[in-house]
N, C-alpha and C positions, 0 to 999 in steps of 0.2 A: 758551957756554950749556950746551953741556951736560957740562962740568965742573961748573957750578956747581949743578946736579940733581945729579951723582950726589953731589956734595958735600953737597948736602941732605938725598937718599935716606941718606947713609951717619951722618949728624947725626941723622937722625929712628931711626935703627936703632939706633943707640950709645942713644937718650934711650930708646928702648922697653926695649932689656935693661937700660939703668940703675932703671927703673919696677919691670920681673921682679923684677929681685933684689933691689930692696928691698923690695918686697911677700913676697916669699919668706922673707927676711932678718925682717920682722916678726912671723914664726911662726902656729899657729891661732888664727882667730877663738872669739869668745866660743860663738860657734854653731856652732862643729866642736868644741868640747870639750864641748857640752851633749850632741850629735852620741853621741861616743865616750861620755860617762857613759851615756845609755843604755843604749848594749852593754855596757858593763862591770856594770849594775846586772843586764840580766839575766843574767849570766853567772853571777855570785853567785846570784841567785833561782834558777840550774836546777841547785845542787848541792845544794836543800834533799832531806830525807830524803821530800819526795812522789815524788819521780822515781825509780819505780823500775828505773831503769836506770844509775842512779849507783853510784858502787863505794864500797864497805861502808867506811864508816870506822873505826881504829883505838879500840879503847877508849881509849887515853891521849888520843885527839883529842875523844871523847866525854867524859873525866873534865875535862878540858880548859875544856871551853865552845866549842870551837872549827866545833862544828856548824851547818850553815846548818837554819835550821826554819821552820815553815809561819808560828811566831808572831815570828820574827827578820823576813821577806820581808814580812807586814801590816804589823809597824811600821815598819821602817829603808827598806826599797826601796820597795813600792808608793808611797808619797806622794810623791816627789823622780818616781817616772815616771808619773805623772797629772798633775804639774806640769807635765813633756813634752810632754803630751799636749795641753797648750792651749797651748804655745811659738808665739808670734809667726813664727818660720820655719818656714816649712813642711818644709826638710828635717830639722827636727830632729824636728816632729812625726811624718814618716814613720820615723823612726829609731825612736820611740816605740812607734807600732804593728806596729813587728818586735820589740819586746823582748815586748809582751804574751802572746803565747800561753806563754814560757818564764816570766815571774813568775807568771803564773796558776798553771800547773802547782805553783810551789815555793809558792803560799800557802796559803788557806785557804776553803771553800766558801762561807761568808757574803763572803769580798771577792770572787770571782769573780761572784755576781751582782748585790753592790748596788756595786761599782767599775767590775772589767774590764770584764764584757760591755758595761754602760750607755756608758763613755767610747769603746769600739771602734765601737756601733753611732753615737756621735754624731762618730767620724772616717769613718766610711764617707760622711755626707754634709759634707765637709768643701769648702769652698769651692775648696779645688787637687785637682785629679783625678789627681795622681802620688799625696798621700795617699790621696785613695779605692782609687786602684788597688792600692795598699800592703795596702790591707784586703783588698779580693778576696785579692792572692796568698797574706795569713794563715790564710785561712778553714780552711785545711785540717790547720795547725799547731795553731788554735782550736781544733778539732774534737777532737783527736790529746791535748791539753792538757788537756780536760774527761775523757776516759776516764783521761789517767793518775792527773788530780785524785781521780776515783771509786775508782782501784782501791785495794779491799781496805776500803770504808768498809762499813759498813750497807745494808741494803737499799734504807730509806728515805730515808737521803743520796745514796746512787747512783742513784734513779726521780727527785731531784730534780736532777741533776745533769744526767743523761741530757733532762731534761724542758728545763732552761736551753741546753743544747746544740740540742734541735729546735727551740723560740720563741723563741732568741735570735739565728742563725746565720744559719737558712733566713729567715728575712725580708732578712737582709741580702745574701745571696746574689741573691734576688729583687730590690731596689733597686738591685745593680750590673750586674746584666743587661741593664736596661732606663735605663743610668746615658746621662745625653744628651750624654756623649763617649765616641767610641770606644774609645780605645784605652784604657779601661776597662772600657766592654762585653765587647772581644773580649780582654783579660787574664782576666775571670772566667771566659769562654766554656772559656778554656784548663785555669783549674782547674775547672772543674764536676764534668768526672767522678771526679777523687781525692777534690773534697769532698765528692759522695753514697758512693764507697767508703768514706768516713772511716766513715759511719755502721755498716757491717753489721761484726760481729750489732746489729740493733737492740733485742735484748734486755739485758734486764740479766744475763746468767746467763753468761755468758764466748764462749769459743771457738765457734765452729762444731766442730771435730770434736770437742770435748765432746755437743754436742746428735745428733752421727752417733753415738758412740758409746752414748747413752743411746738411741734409736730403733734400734738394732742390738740392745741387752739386750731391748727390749719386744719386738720380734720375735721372738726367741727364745725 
């Protein structure tokens, strides 16, 4: 009898690693490649010329066309990842709301508030609480995303950016605080305070010791 168990145990063990490896052997699903084209599209959106932390390209890659732009990220990327963003699995649509805050950054101020922010705030209340949770832990990349979007534009494109940043964020912040699962509550809990750091200076006029430095001249 109990040859013939372990003969079984060792049948049922052969049939499980035959199952591994052909499921393994069958490669990534449709929904790990949609998975990866998100990362990949925003990887492309954060080398647009908004990011000003990107390294200066070559003129020949400028004579070229081979530059990524705010108007290349509105047409080619943003729509393929808002299509993500309403994906049937839910790990893809979390993949989705980790690309946003870097395609924001490389696009353009009208898609940032009639696309990104409206699909971000309608995955925050998303029926799987790992996506909402996804959103908490952006908030603060969001935040980081609309100043780089601002910088160097206008004044009255930057008071409107800054303005999409307070009435688009902070309600969401609010909504996952009081989210009725935990372990979303207390992920936002954890970002709270980088995402009210994100905000200061809350003006629109730069640095703090820009503003030390101009109260140090008035003094004087």
């Amino acid at each position: 009898l109990r040859k013939k168990k372990k003969a079984a145990a060792a049948a049922a063990a052969a049939a499980g690693g035959a199952a591994g490896a052909a499921a393994a052997n069958a490669g990534p699903t449709p929904e790990d490649l949609r998975t990866v084209a998100s990362n990949l599209l925003a990887e492309i959106a954060s080398l647009s010329n908004n990011d000003i932390n990107s390294v200066a390209l070559s003129s020949s890659s400028r004579s070229s066309g081979s530059s990524v732009t705010p108007a290349l990220v509105s047409s080619t990327i943003l729509p393929p990842i808002l299509r993500l963003c309403s994906d049937s699995h839910f790990r893809v649509r979390r993949a989705a709301v980790q690309s946003l805050p870097r395609v924001m950054a490389g696009g353009t101020v009208s898609d940032a508030a009639d696309f990104v922010l409206p699909i971000f705030a309608k995955l925050s209340t998303d029926d799987m609480y790992r996506v909402r949770k996804s959103v908490g832990e952006c908030l603060v990349d969001m935040s980081r995303s609309i100043m780089l979007l601002s910088d160097g534009r206008a004044d009255s494109e930057r008071e409107k950016l800054l303005a999409l940043r307070r009435d688009g964020l902070v309600p969401i912040c609010t909504r996952l605080l009081d989210d009725p699962n935990k372990f979303v509550r207390h992920g936002m809990q954890q970002f709270l305070g980088p995402f009210i750091a994100s905000f200061y200076p809350l003006g629109p006029r730069g640095s703090s010791s820009e503003d030390e430095e101009e109260d140090d001249a008035g003094r004087q």
